[in-house]
C-alpha positions as MATLAB code, in Angstrom:
seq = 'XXXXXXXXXXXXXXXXXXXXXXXXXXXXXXXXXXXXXXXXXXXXXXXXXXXXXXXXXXXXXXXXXXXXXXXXXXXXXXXXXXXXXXXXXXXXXXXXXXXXXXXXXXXXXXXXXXXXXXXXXXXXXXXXXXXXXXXXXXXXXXXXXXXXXXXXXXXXXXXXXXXXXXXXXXXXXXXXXXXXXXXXXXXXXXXXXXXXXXXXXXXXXXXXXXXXXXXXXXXXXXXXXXXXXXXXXXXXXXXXXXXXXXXXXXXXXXXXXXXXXXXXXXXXXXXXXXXXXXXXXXXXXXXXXXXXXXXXXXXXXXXXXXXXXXXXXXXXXXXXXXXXXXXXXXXXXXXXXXXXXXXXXXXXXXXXXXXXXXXXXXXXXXXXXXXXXXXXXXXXXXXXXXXXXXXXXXXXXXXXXXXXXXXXXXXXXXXXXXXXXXXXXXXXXXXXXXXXXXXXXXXXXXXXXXXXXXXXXXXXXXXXXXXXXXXXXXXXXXXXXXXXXXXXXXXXXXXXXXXXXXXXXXXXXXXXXXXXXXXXXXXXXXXXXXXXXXXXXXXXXXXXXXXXXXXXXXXXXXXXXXXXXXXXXXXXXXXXXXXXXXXXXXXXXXXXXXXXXXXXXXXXXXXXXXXXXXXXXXXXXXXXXXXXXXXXXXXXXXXXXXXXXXXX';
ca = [
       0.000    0.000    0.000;
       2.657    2.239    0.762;
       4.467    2.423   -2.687;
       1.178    3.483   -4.143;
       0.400    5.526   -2.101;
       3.780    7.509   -1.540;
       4.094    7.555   -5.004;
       1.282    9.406   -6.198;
       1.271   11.836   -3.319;
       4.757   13.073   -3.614;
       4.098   13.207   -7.415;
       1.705   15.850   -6.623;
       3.580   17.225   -4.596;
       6.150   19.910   -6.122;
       9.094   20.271   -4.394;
      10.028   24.480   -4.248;
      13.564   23.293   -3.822;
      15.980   20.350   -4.055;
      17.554   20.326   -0.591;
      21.147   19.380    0.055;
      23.236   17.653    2.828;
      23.814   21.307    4.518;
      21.473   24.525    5.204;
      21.645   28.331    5.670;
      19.765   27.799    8.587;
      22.783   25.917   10.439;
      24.567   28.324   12.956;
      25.646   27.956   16.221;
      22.982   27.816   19.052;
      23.971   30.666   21.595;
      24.931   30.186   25.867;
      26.677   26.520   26.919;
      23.644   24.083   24.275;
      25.826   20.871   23.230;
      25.828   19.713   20.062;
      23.651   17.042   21.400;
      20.959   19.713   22.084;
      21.517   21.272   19.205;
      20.663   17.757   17.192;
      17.853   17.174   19.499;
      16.856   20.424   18.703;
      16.882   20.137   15.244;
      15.754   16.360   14.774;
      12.395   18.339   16.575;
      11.753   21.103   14.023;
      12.174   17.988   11.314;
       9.353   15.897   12.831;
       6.828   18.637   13.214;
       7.561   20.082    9.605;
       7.391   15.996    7.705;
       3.596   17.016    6.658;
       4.349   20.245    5.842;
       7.553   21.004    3.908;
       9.566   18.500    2.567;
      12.759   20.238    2.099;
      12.185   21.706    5.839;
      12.320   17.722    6.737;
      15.140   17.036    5.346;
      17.166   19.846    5.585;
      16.565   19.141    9.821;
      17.382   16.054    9.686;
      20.390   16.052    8.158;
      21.493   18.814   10.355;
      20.562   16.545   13.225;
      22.912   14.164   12.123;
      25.140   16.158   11.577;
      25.674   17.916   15.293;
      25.483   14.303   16.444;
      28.620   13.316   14.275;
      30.257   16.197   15.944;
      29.121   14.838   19.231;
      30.182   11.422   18.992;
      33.358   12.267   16.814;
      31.924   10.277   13.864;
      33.307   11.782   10.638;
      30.462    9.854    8.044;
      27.187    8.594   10.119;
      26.457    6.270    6.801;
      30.516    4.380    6.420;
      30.972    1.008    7.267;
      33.818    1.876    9.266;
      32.400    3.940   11.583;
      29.686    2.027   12.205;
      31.243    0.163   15.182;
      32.184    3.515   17.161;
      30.507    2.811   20.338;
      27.827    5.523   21.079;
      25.052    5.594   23.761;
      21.463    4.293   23.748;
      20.674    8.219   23.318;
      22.411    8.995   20.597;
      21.677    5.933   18.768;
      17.979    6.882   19.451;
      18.562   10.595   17.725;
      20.541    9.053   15.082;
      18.260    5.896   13.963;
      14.635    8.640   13.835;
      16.985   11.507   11.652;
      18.511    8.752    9.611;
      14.987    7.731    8.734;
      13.130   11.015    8.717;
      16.089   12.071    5.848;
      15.642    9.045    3.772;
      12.311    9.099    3.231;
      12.856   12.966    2.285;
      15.279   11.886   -0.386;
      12.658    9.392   -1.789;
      10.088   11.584   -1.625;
      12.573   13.761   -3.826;
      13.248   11.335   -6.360;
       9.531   10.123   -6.672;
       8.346   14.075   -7.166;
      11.645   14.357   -9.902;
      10.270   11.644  -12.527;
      11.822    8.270  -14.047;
      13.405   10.926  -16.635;
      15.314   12.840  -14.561;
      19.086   11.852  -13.972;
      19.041   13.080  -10.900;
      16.450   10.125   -9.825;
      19.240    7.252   -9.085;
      21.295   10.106   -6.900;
      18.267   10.708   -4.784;
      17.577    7.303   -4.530;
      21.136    6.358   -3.607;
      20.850    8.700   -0.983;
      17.735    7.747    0.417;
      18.944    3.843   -0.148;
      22.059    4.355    2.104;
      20.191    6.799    4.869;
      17.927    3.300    4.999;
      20.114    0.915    5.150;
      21.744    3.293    8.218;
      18.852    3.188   10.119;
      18.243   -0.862    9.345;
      21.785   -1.269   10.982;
      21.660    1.283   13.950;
      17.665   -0.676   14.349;
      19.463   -4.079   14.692;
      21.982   -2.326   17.232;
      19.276   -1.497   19.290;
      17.410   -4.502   18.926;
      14.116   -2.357   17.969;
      12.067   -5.045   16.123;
       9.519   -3.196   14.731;
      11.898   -0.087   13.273;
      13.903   -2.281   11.377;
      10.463   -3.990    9.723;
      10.044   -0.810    8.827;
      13.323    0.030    7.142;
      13.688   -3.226    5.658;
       9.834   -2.171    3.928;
      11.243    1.288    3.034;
      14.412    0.010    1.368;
      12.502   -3.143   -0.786;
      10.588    0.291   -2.029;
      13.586    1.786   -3.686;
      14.305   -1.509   -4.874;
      11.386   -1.843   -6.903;
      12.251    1.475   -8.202;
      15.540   -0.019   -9.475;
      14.455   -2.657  -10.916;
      16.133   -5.037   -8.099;
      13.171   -6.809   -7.938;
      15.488  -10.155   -6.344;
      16.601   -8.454   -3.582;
      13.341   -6.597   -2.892;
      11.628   -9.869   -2.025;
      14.109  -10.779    0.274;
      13.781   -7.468    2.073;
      10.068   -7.927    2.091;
      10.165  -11.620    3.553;
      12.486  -10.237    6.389;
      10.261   -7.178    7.503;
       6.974   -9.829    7.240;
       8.958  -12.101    9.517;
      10.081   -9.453   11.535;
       6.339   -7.890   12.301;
       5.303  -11.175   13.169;
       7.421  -11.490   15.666;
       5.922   -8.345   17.454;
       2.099   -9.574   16.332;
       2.247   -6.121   14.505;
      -0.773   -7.166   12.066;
      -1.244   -3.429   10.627;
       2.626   -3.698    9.427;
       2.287   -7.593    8.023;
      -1.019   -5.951    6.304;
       1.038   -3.335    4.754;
       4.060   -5.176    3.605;
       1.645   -8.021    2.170;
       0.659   -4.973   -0.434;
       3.478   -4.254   -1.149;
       4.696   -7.401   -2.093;
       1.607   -8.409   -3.646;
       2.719   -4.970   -6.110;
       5.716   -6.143   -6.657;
       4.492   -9.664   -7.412;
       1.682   -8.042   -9.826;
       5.377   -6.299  -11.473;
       6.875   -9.594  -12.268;
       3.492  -11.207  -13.399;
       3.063  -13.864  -10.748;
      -0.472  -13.175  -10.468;
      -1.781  -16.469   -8.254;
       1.502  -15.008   -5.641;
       0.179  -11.426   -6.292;
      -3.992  -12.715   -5.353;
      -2.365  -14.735   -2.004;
      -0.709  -11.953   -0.905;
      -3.353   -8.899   -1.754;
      -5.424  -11.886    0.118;
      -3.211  -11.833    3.353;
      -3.185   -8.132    3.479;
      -7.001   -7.952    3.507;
      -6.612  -10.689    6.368;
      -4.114   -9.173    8.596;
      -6.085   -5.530    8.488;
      -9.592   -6.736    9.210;
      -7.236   -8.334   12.732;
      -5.962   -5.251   13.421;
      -8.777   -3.367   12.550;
      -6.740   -0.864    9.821;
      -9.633    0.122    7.058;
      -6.951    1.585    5.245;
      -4.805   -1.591    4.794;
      -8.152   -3.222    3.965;
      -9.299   -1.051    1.295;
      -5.897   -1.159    0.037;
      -5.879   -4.735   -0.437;
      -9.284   -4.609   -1.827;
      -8.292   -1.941   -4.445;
      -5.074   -4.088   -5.262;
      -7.326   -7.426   -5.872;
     -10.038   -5.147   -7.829;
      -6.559   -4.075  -10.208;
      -5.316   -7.675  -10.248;
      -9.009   -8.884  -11.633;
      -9.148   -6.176  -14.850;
      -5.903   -7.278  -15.378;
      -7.257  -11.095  -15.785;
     -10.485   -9.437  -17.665;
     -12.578  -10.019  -14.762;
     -14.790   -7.123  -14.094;
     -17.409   -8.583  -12.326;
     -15.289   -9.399   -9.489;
     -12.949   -6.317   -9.585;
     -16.675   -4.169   -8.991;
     -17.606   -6.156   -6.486;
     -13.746   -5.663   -4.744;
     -14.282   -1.765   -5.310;
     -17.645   -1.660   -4.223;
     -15.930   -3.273   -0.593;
     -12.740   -0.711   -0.793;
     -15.258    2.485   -1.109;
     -16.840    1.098    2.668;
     -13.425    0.974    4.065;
     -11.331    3.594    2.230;
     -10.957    5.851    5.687;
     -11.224    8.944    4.144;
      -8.001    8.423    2.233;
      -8.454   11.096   -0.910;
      -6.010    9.635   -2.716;
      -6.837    6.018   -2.728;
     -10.416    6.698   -3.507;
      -9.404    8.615   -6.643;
      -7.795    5.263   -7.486;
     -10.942    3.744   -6.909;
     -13.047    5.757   -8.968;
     -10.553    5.474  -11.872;
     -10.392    1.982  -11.631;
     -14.016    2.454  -11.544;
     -14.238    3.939  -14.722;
     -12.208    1.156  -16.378;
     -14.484   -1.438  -15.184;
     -17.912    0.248  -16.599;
     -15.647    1.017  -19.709;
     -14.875   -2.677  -20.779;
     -18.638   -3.140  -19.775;
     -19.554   -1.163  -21.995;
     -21.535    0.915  -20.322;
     -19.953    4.270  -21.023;
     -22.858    6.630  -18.955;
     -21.515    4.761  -15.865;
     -17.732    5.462  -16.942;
     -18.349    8.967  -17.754;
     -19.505    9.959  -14.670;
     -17.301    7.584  -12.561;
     -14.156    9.867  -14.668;
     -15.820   13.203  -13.462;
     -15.848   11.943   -9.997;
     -12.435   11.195  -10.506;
     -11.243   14.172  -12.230;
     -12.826   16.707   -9.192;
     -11.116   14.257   -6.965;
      -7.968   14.826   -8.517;
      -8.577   18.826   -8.795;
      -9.317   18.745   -5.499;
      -6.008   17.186   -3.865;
      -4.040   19.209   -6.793;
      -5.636   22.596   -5.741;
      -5.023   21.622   -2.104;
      -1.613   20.982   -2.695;
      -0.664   23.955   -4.829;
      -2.668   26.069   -1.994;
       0.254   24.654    0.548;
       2.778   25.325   -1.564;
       1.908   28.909   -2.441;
       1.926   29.531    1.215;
       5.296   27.832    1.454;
       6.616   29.504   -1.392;
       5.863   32.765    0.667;
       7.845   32.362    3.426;
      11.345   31.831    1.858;
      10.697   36.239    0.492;
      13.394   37.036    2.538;
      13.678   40.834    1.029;
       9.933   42.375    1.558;
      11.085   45.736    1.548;
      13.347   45.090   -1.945;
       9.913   43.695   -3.125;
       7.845   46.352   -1.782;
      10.506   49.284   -3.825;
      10.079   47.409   -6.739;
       6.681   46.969   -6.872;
       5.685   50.480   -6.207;
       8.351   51.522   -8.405;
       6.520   49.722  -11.400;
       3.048   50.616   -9.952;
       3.870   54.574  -10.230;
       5.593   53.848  -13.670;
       2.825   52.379  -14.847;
       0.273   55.180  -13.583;
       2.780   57.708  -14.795;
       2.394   56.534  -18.208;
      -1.174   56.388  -18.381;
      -1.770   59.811  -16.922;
       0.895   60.889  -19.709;
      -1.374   59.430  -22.426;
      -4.324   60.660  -21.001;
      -2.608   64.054  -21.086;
      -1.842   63.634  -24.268;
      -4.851   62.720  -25.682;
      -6.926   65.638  -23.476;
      -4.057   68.744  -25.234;
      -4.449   67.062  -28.545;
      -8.483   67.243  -27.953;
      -8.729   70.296  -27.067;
      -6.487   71.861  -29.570;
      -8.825   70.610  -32.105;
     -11.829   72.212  -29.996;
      -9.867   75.365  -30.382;
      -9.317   75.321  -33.886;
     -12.580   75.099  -34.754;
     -13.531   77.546  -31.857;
     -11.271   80.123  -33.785;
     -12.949   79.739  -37.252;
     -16.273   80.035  -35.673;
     -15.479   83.158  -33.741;
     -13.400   84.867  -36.191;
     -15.671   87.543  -36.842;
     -16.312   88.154  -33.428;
     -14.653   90.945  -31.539;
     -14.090   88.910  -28.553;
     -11.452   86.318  -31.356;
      -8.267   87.634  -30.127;
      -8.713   87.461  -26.376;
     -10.395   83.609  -27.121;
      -7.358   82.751  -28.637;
      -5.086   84.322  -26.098;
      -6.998   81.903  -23.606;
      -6.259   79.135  -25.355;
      -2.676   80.170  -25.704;
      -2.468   80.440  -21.932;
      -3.868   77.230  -21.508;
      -1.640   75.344  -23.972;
       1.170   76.433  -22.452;
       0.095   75.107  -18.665;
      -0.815   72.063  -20.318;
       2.411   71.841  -21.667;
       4.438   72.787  -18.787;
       2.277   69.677  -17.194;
       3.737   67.358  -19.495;
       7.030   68.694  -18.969;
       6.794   67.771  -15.501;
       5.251   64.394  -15.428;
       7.734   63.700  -18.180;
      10.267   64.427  -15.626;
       8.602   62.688  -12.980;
       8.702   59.698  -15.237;
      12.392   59.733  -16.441;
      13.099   60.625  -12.461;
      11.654   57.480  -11.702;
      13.720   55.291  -14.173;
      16.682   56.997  -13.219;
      16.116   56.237   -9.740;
      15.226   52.600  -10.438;
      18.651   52.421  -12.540;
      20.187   53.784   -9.237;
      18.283   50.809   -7.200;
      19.375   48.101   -9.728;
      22.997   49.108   -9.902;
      22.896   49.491   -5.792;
      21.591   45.902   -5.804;
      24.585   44.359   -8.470;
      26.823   45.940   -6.739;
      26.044   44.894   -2.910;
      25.772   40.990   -4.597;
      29.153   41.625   -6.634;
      31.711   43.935   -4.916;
      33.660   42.704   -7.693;
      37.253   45.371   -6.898;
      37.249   43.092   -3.572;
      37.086   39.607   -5.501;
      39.049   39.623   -8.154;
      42.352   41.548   -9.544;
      42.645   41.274  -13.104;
      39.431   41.428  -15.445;
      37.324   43.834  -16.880;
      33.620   44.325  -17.274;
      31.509   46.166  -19.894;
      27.856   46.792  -18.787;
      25.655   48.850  -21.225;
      22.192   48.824  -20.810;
      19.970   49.495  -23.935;
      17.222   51.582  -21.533;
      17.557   53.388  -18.335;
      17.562   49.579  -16.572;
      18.896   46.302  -17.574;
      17.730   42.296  -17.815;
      21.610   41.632  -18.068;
      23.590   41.398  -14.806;
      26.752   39.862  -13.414;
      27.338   38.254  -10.356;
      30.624   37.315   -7.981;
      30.757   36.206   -4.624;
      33.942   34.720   -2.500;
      32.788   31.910   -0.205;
      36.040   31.462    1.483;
      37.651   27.953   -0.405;
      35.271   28.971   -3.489;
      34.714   31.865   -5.937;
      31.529   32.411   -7.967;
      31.384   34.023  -11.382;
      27.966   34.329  -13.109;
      26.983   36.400  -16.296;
      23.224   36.335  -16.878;
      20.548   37.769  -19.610;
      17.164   38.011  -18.454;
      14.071   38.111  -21.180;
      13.500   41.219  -22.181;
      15.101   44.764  -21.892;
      13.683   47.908  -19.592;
      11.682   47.548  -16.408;
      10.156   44.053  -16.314;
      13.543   42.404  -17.625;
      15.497   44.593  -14.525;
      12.817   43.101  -12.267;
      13.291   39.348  -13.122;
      17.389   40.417  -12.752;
      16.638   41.396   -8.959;
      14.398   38.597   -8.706;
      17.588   36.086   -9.830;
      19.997   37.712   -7.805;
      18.097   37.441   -4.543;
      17.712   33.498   -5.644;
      21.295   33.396   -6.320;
      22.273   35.069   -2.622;
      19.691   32.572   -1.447;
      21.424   29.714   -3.154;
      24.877   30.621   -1.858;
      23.764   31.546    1.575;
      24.345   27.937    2.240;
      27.854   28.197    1.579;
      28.783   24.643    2.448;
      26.399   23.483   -0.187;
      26.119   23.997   -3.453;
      29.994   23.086   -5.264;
      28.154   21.978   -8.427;
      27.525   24.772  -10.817;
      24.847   22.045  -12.537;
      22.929   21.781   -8.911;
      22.791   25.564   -9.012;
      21.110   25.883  -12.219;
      18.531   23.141  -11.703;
      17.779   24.870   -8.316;
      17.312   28.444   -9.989;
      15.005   26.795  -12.539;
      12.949   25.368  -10.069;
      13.000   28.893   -8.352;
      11.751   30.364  -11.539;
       9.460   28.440  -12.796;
       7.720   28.059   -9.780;
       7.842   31.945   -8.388;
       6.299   33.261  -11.766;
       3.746   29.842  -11.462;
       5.049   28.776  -15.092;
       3.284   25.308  -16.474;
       3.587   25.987  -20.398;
      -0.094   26.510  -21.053;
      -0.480   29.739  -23.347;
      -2.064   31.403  -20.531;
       1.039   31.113  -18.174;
       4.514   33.405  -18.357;
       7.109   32.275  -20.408;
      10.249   34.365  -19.215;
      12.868   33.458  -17.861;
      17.228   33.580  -17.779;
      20.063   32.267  -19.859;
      23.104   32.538  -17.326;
      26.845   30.827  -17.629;
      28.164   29.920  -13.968;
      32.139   29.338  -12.868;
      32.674   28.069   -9.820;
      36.619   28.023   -8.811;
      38.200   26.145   -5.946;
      40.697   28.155   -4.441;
      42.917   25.050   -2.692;
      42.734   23.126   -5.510;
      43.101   25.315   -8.683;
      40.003   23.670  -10.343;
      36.926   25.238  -11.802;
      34.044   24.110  -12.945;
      31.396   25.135  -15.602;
      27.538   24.999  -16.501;
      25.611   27.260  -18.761;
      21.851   27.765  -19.802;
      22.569   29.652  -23.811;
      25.293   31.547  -22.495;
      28.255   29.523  -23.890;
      32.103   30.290  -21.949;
      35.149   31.078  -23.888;
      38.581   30.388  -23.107;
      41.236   32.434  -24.654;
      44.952   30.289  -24.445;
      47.722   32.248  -23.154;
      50.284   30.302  -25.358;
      48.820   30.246  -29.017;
      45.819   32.951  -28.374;
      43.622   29.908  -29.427;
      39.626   30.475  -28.716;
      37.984   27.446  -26.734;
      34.710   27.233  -26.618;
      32.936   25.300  -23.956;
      29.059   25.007  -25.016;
      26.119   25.503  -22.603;
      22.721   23.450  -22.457;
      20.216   24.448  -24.836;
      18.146   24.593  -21.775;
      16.975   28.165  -20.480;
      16.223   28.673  -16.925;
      12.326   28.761  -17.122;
      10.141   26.452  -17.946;
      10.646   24.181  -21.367;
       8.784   21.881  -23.353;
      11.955   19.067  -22.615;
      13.146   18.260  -19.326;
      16.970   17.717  -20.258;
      18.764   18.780  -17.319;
      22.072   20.486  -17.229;
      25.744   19.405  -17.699;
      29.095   20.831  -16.306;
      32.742   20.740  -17.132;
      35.824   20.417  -15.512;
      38.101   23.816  -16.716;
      41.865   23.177  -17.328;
      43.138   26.608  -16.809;
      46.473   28.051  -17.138;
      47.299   31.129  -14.562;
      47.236   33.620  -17.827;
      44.706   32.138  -19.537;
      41.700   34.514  -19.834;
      37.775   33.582  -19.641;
      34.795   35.415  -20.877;
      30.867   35.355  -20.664;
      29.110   37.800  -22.523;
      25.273   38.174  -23.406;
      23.807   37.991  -26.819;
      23.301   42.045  -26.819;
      26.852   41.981  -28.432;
      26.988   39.505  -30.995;
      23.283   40.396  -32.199;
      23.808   43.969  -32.863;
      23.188   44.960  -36.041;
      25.330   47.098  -38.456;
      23.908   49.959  -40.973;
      23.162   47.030  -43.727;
      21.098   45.000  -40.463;
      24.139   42.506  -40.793;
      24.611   40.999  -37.328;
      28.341   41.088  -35.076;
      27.607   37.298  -34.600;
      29.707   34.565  -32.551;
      32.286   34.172  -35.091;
      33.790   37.881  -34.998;
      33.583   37.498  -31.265;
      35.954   34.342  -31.284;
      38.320   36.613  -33.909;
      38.549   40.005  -31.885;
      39.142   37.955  -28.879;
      42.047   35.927  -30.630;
      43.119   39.452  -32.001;
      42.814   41.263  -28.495;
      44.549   38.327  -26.702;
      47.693   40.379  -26.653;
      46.597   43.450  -24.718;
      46.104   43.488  -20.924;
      42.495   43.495  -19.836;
      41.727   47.112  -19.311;
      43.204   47.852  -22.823;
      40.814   45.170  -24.118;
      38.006   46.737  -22.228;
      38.778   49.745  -24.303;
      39.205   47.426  -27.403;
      36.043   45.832  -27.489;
      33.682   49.289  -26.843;
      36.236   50.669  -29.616;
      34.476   47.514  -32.543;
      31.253   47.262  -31.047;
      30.545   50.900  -31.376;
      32.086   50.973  -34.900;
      30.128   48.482  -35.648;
      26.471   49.965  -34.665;
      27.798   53.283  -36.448;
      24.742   54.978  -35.359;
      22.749   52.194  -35.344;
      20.299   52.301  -32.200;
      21.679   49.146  -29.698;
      19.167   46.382  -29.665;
      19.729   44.959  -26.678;
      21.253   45.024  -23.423;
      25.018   44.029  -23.666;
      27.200   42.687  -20.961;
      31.169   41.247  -21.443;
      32.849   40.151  -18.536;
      36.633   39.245  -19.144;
      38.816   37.331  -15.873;
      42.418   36.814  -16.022;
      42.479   32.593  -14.853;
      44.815   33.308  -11.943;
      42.088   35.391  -10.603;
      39.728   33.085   -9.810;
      42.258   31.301   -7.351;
      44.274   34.263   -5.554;
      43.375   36.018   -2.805;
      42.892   39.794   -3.044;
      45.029   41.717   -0.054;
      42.071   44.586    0.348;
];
């Protein structure tokens, strides 16, 4: 019953982030707490948030393991090795419920990520080996019933790899296990499951005994939900075999004992629905398919309701969001009033036109027109000033935007050789670059956001508060790849994107280096905005490719790839976004890609200020007058750079 069950729920359940073996939220609790405490504490906030937030769950449960490590001196909680470190009936308590608690958050992760996603095995490894942990530390403490319970939870990820061998061993030694204790809810439970897994391999007399014992063991200990389960699983197993008679008759017994269970009445119904269908009778299927359809709305709108509200509480910046907002809101007004005002002088300069020919031959004509006169000119002096008001409020927006890059960047106290060229097309920019030094690690990022003007300098303050989010958990995220996936999530779910025509479509292309220091390695990913490497020895241009995979929702879930940089210490690296390479000449000839890989093999020879100099020298030759037609950002780093520390 479980792996149906879990399944489906986490599927609908959409995870805001992918949570990793560290958190932001891990500092130091203050006066004389232990680190024992501190796990306690933490292994506390994980239990009360596991039917809330998932990636609260985790993320507290891992930390609870973690200040127990500390405690105990244990370098790896989940290594063989360290497994026979002798630790007290306390600590092995802490350490066998946060062991469990985190691996059922990292299958819950790889169940909500899809069979497609090649991230799946990785969560599931994770979750495997937190299992297995807890089965061992179980034994240890000679709690019966827990390790019934991990030995169910690990033949689970089993199925899901296919392993189906060893999944019915670890199903045969959690049933003997739970009869040991006379636990008949648990025997009930794991009888489902392995009736599932029998159903999988096509033994479908094993699958009916066991589906059979389920049924049993939960009418003894009175569990309707293991019941119904088993009911539901026999009803399946009978359309299978073409019997629909008897699979109504098992789904007319699940509906009196389904508990209340949402979930595994909407299997019902749709299994409903398949029955009256290969009866024939389609009236009864129809409306057994709306029943399950405002079933399914129903859990789906529930679930997107809790994750809205989750969603809100990670806005870390409300007054950033409140600026921006208004900012936008007055711009917006601003603009209509100026239309409005517009439209009114135009209007009325018509009315006194025709005023003037009517009146001509009046004596009162000249002091008419004077009135007019006056009135044009206060009308005009109006639109001078709201058209101050409204340049006064993109200039101060600029200011904002700039004040924002630059408290993220503080570039001059990163890095010491490189160069950047930032040239909006409007008053604000979509393009922005980002550095941070996280002690042992250094963070470059170049990013293009859709658009130019206002709403593409929005989503750029939106992505760099993700990105400070992101990196606020220093400790974390090494894997420029992890990063991206975790800022596409971000995305896709802050502007609520699901690819329906009704739904936003923006979103970023970004490159991202991330350099260890210690070691003098960096490493790569991209979303469209490619890296080049220029060779100090032979001025050769490399070109490492990013995924044709924008951050933002896309029709193809192909993930994103990295690579390992071999630098030399003069070697230089750029990112740059597409503003540059598509401007257009006089004859609306683009710069394109391939005179960016020449200029760069013909600037190699110049320090990096002179090629700042260098490259505003061709591009502006090269629009001759031409209006820009995008935003354009260049950012050029001397390799050495990315390693060194800067004396401030």
């Amino acid at each position: 019953m479980k792996f149906c069950v879990f399944n489906i729920f986490f599927l609908l359940l959409a995870a805001v982030f992918f949570p990793s073996e560290l958190s932001a939220q891990e500092t130091q609790r203050a006066g004389e707490i232990t680190d024992y405490d501190t796990a306690a504490y933490y292994l506390d906030l994980a239990e009360k948030a596991k039917f809330a937030s998932l990636d609260q769950t985790l993320e507290n449960s891992l930390l609870a393991i973690k200040y127990l490590n500390r405690y105990t001196g244990v370098v790896d909680s989940t290594s063989e090795e360290n497994g026979q470190i002798p630790e007290s009936p306390n600590t092995l308590t802490l350490r066998k419920r946060a062991c469990f608690l985190a691996a059922k958050s990292y299958f819950a992760v790889a169940s909500t990520i899809g069979g497609t996603s090649e991230n799946q095995e990785k969560y599931l490894g994770r979750a495997a080996k937190y299992f297995d942990r807890c089965r061992r530390l179980c034994e240890k403490t000679s709690d019966t019933l827990a390790t019934a319970a991990a030995c169910n939870e690990l033949a689970l990820i089993t199925v899901h790899q296919k392993q189906y061998a060893k999944a019915f061993v670890l199903y045969d030694k959690a049933i003997k296990l739970y009869i040991q204790k006379d636990c008949f809810e648990g025997m009930g439970m794991v009888y489902n499951n392995k009736g599932v897994l029998d159903l999988a391999c096509k033994d479908t007399l094993q699958a009916a005994s066991d589906f059979q014992c389920a049924i049993t063991w939960g009418e003894i200990a009175g569990n309707k939900e293991v019941m119904a389960q088993g009911y539901v699983n026999m009803a399946e197993l009978c359309l299978k075999q073409n019997n629909e008679q008897f699979a109504q008759c098992y789904l007319d017994t699940a509906m009196v004992y389904y508990a209340d269970n949402s979930i595994l009445k909407c299997r019902i119904f749709m299994l409903y629905t398949k029955v009256f269908k290969n009866q024939d009778d389609f009236r009864a299927a129809f409306n057994h398919l709306e029943t399950y359809n405002i079933l399914r709305d129903q859990i789906l709108n529930r679930e997107n309701l809790r994750q809205i509200n989750e969603l809100e509480s990670y806005l870390k910046n409300e007054d950033q969001k409140k600026n921006i907002t208004t900012l936008t809101i007055a711009t917006h007004r601003q603009t209509i009033q100026l239309i409005v005002l517009i439209i009114a002088v135009f209007c009325f300069f018509i009315l006194s036109i025709l005023l003037g020919v009517f009146m001509k031959k009046t004596s009162n004509r000249n002091k008419i027109v004077n009135s007019q006169n006056e009135k044009i000119m206060r009308q005009k002096a109006m639109l001078e000033e709201y058209t101050e008001n409204i340049n006064s409020s993109l200039t101060y927006a600029s200011r904002l935007q700039r004040l924002i890059i630059r408290g993220s960047v503080d570039i001059h106290k990163v890095l010491t050789d490189f160069f950047v060229i930032y040239q909006p097309k409007d008053v604000v920019s979509g393009d922005f670059y980002y550095v941070r030094d996280l002690g042992e690690r250094r963070v470059v990022a170049v990013a293009d956001c859709t658009g130019h003007g206002v709403p593409a300098a929005f989503l750029s303050v939106l992505n760099i508060t993700f990105l400070n989010e992101i990196f606020s958990y220093i400790d974390k995220f090494t894997e420029p790849e992890m990063v991206l996936e975790l800022l596409k999530i971000k995305v896709v779910e802050t502007l609520n994107q699901t690819g329906e025509a009704t739904s936003s479509m923006d979103g970023m292309d970004i490159g991202i280096v991330i350099a260890e220091k210690k070691t003098k390695t960096a490493k790569y990913s991209g979303a469209y905005i490619d890296l080049m490497i220029v060779d100090s020895q032979n001025s050769e241009v490399i070109t490492v490719k990013a995924d044709r995979n924008p951050i933002g929702w896309y029709h193809r879930d192909i993930g994103f790839h990295q690579s390992v940089l071999d630098l030399k210490d003069d070697d230089v690296i750029y990112m740059f976004s597409d503003g540059y390479t598509d401007q257009i000449n006089s004859k609306t000839e683009k710069f394109t890609k391939f005179r960016m890989r020449k200029i760069m093999k013909d600037f190699a020879k110049y320090d990096l200020q002179t090629q700042r100099e260098k490259y505003l020298e061709s591009f502006n030759d090269w629009k001759s007058g031409v209006e820009q037609v995008d935003d354009v950002l260049l950012v050029g780093i001397r390799a050495k750079s990315l390693f060194e520390n800067k004396k401030i």
